[in-house]
C-alpha positions in Angstrom: 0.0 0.0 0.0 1.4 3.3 -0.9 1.4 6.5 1.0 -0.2 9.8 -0.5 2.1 11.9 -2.0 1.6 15.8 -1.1 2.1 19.0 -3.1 5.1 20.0 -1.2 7.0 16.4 -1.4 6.5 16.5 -5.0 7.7 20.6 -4.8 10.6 19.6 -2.8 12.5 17.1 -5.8 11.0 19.1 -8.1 13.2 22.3 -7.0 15.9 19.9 -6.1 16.0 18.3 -9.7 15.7 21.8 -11.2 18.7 23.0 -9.4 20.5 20.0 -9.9 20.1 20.4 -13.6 22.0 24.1 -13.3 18.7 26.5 -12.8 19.5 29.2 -10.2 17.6 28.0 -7.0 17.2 32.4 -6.3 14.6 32.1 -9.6 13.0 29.0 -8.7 9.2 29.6 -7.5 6.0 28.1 -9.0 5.6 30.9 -11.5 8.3 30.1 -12.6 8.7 28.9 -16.4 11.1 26.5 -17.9 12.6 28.7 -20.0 13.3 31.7 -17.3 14.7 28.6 -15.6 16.5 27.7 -18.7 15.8 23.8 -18.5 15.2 22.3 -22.0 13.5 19.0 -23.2 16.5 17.1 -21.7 16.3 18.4 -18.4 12.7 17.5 -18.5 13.2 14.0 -19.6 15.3 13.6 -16.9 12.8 15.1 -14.7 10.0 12.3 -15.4 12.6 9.7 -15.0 13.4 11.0 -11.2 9.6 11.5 -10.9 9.1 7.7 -11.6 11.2 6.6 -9.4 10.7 8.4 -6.3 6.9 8.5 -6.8 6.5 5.4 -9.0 4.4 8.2 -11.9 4.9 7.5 -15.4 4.6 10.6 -17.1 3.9 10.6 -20.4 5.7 12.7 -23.1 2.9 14.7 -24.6 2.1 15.5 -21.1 5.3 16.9 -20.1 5.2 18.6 -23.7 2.3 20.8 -22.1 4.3 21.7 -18.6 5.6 25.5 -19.1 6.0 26.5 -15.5 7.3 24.7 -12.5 3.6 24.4 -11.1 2.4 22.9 -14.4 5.1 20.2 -13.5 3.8 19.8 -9.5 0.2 19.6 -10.6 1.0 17.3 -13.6 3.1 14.9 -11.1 0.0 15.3 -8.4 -2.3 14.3 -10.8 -0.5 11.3 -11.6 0.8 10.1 -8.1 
């Protein structure tokens, strides 16, 4: 049985993948878009894989496709968890 995942565990490696990935953690916030942040297709690949396997979500490509800021990537990962 799994636990629920939360908005703010999902927040948490989201920031920490983003930084980890060379975005400056000063202009990380949920408003935030992926280009300010300047994380490409790449970094967002690599996103879903950490995604799966710290939350055990699959995301799907066309729906990462769609994620332009960092809370379109918490609410796509909530959705899915």
């Amino acid at each position: 049985m799994s636990t629920a995942v939360t908005e703010e565990q999902i927040e948490k490696v989201v920031v920490e993948s983003l930084e980890s990935f060379g975005a400056d953690p000063e202009h990380i916030s949920r408003e935030a878009t992926l280009e300010q942040l300047d994380i490409d297709s790449l970094d967002l690949a690599e996103l879903a894989q950490i995604v799966q396997e710290r939350f055990d979500v699959e995301l799907k490509g066309a729906d990462v496709a769609d994620v332009k800021t960092v809370d379109d990537a918490i609410k796509l990962i909530a959705a899915s968890a």
